[in-house]
Backbone bond lengths (Angstrom), bond angles and torsions (degrees), N, CA, C in turn:
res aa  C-N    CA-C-N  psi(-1)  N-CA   C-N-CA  omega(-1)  CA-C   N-CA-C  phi
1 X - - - 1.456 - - 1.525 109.21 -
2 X 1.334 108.86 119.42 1.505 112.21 176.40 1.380 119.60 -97.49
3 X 1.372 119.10 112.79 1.717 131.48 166.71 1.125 130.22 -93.98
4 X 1.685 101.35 140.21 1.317 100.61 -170.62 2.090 108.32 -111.15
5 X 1.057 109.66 114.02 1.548 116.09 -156.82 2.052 109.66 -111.99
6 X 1.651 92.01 126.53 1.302 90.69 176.54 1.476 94.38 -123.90
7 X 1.312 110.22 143.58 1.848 127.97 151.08 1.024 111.83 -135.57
8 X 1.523 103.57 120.89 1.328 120.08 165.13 1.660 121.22 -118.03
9 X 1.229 105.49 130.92 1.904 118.08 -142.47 1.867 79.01 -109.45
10 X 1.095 137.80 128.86 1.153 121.08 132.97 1.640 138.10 -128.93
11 X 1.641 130.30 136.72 1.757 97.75 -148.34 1.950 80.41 -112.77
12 X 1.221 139.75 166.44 1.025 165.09 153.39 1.626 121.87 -107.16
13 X 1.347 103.85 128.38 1.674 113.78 -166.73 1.673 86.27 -103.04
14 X 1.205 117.10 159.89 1.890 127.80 163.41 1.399 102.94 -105.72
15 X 1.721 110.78 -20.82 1.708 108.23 165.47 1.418 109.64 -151.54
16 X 1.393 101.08 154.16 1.651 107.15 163.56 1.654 145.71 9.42
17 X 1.455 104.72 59.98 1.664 84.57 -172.28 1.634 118.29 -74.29
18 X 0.943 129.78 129.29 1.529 126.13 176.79 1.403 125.30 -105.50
19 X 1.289 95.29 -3.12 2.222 93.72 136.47 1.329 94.43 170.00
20 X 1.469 100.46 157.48 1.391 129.96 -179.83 1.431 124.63 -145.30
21 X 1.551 112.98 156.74 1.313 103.61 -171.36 1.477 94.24 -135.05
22 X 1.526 117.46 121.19 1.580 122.65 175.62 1.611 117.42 -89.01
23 X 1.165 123.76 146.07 1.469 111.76 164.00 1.405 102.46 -116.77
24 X 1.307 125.69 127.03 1.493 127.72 -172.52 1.526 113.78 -116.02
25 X 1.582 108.11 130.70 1.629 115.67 -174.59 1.726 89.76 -115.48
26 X 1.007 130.66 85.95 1.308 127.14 145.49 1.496 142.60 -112.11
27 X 0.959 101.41 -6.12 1.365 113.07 -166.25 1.718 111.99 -104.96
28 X 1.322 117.26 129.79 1.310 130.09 -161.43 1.434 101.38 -51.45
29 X 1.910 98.96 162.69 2.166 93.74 177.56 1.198 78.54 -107.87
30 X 1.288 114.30 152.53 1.964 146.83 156.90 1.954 97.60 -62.31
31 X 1.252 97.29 111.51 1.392 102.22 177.25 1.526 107.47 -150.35
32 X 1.524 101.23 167.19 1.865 85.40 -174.11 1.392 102.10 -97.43
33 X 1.133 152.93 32.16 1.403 127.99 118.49 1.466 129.12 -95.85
34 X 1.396 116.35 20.57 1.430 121.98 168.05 1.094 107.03 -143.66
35 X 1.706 103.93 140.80 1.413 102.20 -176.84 1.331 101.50 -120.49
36 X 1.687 143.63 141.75 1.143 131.62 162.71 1.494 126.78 -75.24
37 X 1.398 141.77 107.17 1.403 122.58 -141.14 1.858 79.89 -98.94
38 X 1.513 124.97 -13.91 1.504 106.80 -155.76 1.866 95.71 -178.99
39 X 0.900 109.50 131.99 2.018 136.03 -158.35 1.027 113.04 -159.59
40 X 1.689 106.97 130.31 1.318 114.87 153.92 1.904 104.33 -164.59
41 X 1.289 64.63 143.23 1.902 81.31 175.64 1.658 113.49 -127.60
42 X 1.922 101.64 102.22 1.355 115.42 -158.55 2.521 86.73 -84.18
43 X 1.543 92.83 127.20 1.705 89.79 146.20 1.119 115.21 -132.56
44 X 1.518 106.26 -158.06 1.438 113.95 173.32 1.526 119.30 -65.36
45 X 0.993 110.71 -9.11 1.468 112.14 -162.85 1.352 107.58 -170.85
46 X 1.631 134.98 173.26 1.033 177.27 125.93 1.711 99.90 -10.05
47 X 1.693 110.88 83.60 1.476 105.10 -178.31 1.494 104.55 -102.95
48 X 1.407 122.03 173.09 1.129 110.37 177.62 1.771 98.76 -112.86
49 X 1.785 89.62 173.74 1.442 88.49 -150.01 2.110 80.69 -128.64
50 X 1.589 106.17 165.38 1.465 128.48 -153.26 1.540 132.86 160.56
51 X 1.189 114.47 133.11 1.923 92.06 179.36 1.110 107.99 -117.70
52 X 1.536 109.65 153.41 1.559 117.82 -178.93 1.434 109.61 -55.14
53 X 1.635 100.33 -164.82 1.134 114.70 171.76 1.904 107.07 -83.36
54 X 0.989 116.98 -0.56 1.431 113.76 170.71 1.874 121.70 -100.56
55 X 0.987 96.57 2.06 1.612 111.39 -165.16 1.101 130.56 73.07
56 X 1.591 123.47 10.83 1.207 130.74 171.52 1.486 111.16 -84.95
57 X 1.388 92.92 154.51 1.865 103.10 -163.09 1.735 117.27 -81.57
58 X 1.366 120.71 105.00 1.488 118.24 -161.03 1.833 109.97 -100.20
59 X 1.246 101.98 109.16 1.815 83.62 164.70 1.871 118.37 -114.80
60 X 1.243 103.20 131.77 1.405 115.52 174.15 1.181 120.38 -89.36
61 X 1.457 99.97 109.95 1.711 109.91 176.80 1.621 106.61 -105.58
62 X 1.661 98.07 121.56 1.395 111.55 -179.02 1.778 116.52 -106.04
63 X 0.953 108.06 125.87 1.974 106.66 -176.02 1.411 101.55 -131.71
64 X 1.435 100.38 113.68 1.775 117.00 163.37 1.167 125.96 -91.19
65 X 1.567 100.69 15.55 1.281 101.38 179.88 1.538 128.02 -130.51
66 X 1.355 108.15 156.29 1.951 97.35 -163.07 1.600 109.19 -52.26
67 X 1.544 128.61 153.52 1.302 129.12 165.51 1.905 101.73 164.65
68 X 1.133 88.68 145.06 1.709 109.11 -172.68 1.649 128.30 -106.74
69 X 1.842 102.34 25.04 1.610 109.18 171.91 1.371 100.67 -157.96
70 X 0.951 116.84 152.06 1.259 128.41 161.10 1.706 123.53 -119.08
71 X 1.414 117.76 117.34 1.352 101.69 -169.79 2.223 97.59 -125.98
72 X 1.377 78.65 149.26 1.391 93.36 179.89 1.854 118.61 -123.83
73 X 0.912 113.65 123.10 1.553 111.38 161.42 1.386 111.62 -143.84
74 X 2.363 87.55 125.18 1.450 94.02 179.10 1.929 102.15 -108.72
75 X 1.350 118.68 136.64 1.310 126.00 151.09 1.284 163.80 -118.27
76 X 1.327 131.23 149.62 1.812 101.77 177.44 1.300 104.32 157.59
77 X 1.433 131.24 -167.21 1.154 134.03 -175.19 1.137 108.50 -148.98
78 X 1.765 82.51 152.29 2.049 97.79 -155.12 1.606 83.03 -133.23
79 X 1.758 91.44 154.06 1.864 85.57 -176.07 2.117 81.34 -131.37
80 X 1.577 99.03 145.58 1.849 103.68 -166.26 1.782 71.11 -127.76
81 X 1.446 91.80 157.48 1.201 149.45 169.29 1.814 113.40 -87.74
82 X 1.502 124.54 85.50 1.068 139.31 -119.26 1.907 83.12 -118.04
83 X 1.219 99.15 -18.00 1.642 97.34 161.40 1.429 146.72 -121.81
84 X 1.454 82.27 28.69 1.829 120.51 -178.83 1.519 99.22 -64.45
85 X 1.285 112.03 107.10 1.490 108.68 161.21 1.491 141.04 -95.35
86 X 1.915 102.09 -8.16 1.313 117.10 174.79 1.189 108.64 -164.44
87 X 1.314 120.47 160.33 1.778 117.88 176.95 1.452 102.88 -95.51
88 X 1.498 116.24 172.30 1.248 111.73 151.15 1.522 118.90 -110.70
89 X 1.079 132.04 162.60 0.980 137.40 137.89 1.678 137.58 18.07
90 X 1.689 121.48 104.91 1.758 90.51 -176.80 1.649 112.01 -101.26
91 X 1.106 122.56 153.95 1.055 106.87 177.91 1.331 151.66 -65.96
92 X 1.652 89.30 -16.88 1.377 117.59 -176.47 1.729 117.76 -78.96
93 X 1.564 89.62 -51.98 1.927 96.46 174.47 1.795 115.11 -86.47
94 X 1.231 140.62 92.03 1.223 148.06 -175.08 1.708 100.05 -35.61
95 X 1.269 143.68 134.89 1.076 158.54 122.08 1.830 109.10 4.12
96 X 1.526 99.45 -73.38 1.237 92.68 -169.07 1.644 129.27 -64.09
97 X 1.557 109.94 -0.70 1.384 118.83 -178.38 1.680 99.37 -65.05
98 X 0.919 103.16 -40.46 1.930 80.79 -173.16 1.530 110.10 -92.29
99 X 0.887 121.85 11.99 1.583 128.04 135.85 1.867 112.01 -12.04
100 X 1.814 88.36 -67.64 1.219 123.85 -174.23 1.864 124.75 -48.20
101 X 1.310 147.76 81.45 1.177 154.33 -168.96 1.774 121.11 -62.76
102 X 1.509 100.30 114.66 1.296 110.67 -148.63 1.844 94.14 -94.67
103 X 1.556 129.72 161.41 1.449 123.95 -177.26 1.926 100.04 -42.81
104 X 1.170 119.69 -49.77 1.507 118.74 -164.33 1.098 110.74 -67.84
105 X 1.419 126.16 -38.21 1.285 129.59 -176.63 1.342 126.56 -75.53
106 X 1.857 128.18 -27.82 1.104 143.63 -168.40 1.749 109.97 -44.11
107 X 1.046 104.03 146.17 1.521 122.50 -165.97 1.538 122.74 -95.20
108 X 0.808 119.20 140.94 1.927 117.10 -155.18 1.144 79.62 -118.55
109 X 1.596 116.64 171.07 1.330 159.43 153.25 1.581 112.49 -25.15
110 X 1.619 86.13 -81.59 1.778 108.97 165.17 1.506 105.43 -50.74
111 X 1.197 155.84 -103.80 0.920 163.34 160.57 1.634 130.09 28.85
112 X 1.805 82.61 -58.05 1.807 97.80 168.84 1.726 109.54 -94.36
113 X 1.332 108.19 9.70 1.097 100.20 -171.27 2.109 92.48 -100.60
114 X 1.066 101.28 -40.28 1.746 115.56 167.82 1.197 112.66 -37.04
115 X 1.250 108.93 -73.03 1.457 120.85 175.60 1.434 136.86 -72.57
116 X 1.472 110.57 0.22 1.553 120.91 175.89 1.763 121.19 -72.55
117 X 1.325 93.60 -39.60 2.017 85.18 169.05 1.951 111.89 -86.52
118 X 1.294 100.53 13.10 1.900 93.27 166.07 1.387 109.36 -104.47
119 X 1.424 111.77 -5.35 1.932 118.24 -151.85 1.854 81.09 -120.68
120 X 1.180 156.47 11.94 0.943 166.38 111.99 1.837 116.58 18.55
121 X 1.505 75.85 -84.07 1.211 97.98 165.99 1.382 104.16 -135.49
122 X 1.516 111.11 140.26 1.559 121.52 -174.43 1.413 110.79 -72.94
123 X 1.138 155.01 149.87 1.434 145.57 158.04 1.968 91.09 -175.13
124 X 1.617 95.46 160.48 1.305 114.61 172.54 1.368 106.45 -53.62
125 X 1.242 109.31 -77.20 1.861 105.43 178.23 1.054 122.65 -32.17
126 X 1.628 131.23 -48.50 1.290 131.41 -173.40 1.122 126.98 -68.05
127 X 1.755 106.35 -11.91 1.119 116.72 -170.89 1.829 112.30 -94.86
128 X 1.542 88.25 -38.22 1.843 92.04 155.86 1.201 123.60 -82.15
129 X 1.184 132.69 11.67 1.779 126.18 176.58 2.022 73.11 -85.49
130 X 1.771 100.01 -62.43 1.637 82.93 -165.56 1.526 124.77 -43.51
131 X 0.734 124.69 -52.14 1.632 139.24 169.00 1.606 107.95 -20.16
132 X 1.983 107.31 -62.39 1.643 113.25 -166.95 1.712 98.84 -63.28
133 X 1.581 109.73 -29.68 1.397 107.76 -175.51 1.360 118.60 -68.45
134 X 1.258 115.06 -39.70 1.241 121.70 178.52 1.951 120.65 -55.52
135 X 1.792 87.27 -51.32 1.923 69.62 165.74 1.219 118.56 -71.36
136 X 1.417 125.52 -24.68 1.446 110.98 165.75 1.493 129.38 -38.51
137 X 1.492 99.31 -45.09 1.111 103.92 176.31 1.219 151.14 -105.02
138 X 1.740 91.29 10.94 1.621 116.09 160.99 1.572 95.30 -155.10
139 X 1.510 107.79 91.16 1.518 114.63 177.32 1.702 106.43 -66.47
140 X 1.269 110.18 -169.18 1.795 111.60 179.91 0.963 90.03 -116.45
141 X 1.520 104.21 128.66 1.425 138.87 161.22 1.516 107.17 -128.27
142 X 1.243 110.11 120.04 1.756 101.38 175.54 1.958 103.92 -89.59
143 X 1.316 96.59 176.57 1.274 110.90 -149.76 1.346 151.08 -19.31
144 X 1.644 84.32 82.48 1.570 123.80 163.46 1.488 114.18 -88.67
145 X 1.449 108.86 -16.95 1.791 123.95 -161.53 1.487 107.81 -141.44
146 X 1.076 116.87 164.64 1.963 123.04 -176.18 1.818 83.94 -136.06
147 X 1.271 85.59 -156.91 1.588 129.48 -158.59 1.829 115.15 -85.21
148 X 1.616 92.30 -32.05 1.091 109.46 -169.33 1.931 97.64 -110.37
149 X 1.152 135.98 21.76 1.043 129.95 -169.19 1.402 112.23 -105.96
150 X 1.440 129.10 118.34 1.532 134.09 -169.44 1.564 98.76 -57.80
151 X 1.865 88.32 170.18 1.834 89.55 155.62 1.429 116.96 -98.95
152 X 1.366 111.45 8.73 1.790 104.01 161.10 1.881 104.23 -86.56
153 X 1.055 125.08 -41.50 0.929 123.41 -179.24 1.945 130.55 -63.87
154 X 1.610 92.19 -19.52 1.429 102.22 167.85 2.009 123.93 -102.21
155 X 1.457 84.28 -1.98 1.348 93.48 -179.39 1.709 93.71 -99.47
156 X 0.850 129.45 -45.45 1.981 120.93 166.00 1.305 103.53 -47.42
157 X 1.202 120.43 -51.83 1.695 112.50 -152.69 1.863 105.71 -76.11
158 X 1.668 106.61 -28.97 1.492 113.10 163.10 1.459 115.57 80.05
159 X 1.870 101.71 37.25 1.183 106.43 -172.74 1.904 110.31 -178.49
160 X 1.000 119.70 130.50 1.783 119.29 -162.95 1.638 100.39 -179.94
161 X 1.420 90.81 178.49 1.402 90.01 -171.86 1.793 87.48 -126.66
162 X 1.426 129.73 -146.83 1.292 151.02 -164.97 1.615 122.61 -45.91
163 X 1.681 92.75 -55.60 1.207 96.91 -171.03 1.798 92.41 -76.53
164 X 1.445 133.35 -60.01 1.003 143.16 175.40 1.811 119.00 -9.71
165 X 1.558 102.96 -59.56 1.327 113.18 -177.62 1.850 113.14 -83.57
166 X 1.237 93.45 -9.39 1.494 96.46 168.82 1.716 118.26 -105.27
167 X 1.381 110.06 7.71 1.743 114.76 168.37 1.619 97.63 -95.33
168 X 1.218 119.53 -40.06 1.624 135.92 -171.20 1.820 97.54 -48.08
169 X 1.868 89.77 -60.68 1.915 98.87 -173.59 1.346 87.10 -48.46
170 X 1.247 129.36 -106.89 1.348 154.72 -148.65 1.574 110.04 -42.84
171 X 0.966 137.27 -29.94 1.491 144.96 143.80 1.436 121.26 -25.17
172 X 1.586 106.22 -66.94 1.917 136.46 162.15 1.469 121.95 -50.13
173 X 1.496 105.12 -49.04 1.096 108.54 161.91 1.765 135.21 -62.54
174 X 1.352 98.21 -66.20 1.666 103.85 154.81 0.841 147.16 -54.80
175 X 1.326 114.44 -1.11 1.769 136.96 144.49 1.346 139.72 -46.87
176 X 1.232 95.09 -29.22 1.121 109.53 -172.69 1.994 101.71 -143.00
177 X 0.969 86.67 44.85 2.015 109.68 177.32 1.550 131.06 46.80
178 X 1.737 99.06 24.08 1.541 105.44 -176.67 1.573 105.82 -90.07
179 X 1.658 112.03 131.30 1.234 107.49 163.24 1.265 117.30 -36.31
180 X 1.366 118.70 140.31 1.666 123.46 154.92 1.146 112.57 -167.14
181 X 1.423 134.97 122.59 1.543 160.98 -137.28 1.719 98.05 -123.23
182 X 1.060 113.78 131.78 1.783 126.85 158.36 1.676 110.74 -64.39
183 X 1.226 141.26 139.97 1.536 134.88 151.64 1.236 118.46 -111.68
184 X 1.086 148.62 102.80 1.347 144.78 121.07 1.906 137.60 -7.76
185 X 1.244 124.40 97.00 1.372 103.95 176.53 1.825 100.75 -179.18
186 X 1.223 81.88 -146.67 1.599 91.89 -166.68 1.869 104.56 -109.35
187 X 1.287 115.98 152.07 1.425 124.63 167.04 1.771 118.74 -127.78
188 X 1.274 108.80 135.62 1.137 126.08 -171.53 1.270 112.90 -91.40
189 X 1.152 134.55 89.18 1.512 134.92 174.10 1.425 121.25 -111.84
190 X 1.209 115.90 116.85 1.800 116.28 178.58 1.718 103.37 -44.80
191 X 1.399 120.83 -61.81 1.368 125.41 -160.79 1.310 108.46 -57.55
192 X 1.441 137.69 -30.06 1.262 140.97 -151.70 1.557 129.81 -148.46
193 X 1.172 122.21 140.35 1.813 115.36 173.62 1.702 97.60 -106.28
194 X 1.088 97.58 139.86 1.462 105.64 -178.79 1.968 114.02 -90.84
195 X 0.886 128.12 165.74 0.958 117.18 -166.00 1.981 92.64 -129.97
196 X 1.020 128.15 16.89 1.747 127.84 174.49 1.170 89.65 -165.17
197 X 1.247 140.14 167.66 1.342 161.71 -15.73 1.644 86.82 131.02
198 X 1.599 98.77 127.89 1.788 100.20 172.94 1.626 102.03 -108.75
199 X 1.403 100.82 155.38 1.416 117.50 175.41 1.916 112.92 -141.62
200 X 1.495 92.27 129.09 1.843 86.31 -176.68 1.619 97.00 -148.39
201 X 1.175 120.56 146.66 1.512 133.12 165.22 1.836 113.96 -44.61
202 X 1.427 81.67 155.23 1.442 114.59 156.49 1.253 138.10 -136.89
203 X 0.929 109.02 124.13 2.354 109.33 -174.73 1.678 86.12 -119.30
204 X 2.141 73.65 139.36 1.460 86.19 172.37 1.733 104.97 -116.56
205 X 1.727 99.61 128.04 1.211 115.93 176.30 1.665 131.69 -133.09
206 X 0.814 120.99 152.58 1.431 109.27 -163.37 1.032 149.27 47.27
207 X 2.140 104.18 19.62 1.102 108.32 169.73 2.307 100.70 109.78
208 X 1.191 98.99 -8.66 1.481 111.44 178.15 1.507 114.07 -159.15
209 X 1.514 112.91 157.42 0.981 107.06 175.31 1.710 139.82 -125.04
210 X 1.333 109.99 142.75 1.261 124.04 -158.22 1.474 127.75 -94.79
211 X 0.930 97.85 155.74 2.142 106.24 -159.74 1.661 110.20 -85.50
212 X 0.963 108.40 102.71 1.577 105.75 172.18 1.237 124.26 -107.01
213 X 1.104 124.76 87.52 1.841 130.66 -178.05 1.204 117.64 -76.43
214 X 1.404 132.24 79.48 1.096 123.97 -164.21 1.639 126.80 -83.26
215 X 1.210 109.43 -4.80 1.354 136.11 -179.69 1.503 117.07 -81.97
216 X 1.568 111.23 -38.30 1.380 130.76 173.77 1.755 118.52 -141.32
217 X 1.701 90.00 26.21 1.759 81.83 145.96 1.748 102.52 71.41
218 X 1.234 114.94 -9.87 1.453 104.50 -176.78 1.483 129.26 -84.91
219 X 1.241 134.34 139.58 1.350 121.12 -173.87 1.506 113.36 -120.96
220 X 1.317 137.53 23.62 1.041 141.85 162.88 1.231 122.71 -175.80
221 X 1.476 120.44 127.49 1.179 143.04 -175.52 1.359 133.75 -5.26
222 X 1.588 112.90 -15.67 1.377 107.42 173.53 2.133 150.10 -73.85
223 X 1.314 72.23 32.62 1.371 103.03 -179.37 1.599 129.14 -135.83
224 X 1.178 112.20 4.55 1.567 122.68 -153.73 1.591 109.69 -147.43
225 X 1.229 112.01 124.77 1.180 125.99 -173.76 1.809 105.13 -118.77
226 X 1.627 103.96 118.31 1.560 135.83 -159.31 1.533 103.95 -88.40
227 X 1.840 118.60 93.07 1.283 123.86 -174.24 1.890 84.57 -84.01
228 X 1.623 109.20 -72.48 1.705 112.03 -159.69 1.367 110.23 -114.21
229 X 1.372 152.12 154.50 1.036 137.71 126.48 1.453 113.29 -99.84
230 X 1.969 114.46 168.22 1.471 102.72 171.35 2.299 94.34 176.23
231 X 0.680 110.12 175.67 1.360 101.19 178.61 1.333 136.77 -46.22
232 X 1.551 99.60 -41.22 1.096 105.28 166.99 1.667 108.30 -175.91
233 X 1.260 125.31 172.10 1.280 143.50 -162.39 1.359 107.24 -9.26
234 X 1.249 105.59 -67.31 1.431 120.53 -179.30 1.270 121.11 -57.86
235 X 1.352 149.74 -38.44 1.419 140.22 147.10 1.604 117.56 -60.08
236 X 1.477 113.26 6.08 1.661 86.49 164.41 1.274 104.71 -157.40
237 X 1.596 115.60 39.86 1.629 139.17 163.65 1.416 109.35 -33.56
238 X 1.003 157.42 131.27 1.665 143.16 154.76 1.314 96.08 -48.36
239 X 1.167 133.13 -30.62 1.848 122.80 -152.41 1.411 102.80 -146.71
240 X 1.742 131.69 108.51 1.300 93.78 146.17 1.542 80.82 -143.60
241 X 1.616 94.26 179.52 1.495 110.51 -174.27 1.720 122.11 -161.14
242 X 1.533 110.26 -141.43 1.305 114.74 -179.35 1.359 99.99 -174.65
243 X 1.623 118.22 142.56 1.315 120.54 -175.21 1.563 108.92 -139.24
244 X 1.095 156.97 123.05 1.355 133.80 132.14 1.701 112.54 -59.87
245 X 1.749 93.32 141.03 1.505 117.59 -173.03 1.592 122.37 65.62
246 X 1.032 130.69 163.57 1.617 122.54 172.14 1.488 110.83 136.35
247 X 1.470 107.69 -9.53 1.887 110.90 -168.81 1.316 111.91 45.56
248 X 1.088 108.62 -141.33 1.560 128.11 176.01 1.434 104.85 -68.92
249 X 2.049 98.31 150.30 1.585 87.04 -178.32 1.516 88.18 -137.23
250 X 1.588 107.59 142.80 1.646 123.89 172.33 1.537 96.26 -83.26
251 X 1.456 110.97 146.23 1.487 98.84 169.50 1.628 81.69 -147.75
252 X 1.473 112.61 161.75 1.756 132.43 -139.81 1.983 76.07 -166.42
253 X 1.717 105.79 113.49 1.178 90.21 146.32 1.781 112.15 -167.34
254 X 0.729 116.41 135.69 2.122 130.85 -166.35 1.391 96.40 -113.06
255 X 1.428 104.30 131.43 1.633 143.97 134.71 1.242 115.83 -70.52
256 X 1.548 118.60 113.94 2.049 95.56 160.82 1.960 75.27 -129.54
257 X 1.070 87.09 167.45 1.696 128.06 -155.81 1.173 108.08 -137.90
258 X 1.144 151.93 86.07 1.956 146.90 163.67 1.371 89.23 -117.74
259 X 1.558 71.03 157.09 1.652 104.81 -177.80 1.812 121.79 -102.96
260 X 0.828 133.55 114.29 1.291 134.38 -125.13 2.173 93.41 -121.94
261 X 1.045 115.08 -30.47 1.709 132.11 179.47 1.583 110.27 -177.61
């Protein structure tokens, strides 16, 4: 299935920023069920380009100079593998690192107590009964939660959207020492254009790893196109940075997603 994908990021200053430094995750990963046939990520300027320690593709845009927006547009078309049922393995990032429990992800009381009769016994199913429960039990509601909001803190409040229900998974899981990875990227839905950037888990089981959409119920890849992965929110943000000056900032930003073949 070939997609045709626009994001357009834009941030607004109320004053003067007189420099900033962006780190930008937009740009698709090279994997073998997606291929990027065509990319670009237009800025203000001349960013430099590098990949993390996760293999996702990073460019740093640096400005020394006064100005009060920052605008981004990334584009192009990516063609997925619509009968991908699991990834494997990369060689570079070990599996067992996300084992490891990051500030957002850390695991509450409540939490491990939720998830203890699905983690029982490990299996695929058990892992999606947990999943259907979980939006039950923190449906999507957008802003009830930010950027900076844990998964103990969104599992009390009993309400989040994407990234939210995917710190909750991966929190539960890594509690009790199962790989599970954050994703970053885009989703393809006939009914809808999204207006941010989707993010959904991964558990690694049986030797590969598996798609957990907990937001929309999905369990394997045929809908989702893989910009970053990384522990959690913060290693595979489309955007983060640092500025002196700028006050408050408006930020305006759309996903559209069509399907192109």
């Amino acid at each position: 299935m070939k997609l045709q994908i626009s994001h357009q990021t834009n941030y607004y200053y109320d004053e003067l920023a007189h420099r900033s430094v962006q780190y930008i995750r937009m740009t698709p990963m090279q994997l073998p069920h997606q291929i990027i046939h065509q990319w670009n990520v237009m800025l203000p300027k001349v960013a430099t380009s590098q990949k993390d320690g996760f293999g996702n593709d990073w460019l740093t845009l640096s400005r020394n100079e006064a100005h009060n927006n920052l605008q981004m547009q990334a584009s192009g078309i990516v063609e997925i593998n619509t009968s991908t049922e699991r990834l494997e393995d990369m060689d570079h990032v070990p599996y067992l690192l996300f084992t490891v429990q990051s500030p957002l992800t850390a695991c509450s009381e409540n939490m491990r107590a939720f998830a203890a009769p699905y983690l029982k016994t490990l299996t695929h199913d058990s892992l999606k009964a947990m999943a259907a429960e979980l939006l039950t039990k923190v449906p999507y509601i957008k802003n009830l939660t930010h950027v900076g909001t844990t998964a103990a803190e969104a599992f009390e409040i009993g309400a989040g959207v994407c990234q939210d229900h995917t710190h909750i998974f991966l929190g539960c899981l890594r509690d009790q020492q199962i790989p599970a990875r954050y994703v970053s990227g885009y989703l393809y839905d006939n009914t809808e254009n999204h207006m941010a950037s989707h993010a959904w888990a991964e558990v690694w089981l049986d030797g590969y790893w598996y798609t957990f959409d907990i937001s929309n119920q999905l369990f394997q890849p045929s809908s989702h196109v893989y910009v970053a992965i990384g522990r959690d929110y913060l290693d595979a943000a489309p955007v983060r940075g640092v500025r002196m000056g700028g006050g408050y900032e408006n930020l305006y930003s759309q996903v559209l997603v069509s399907r192109l073949s």
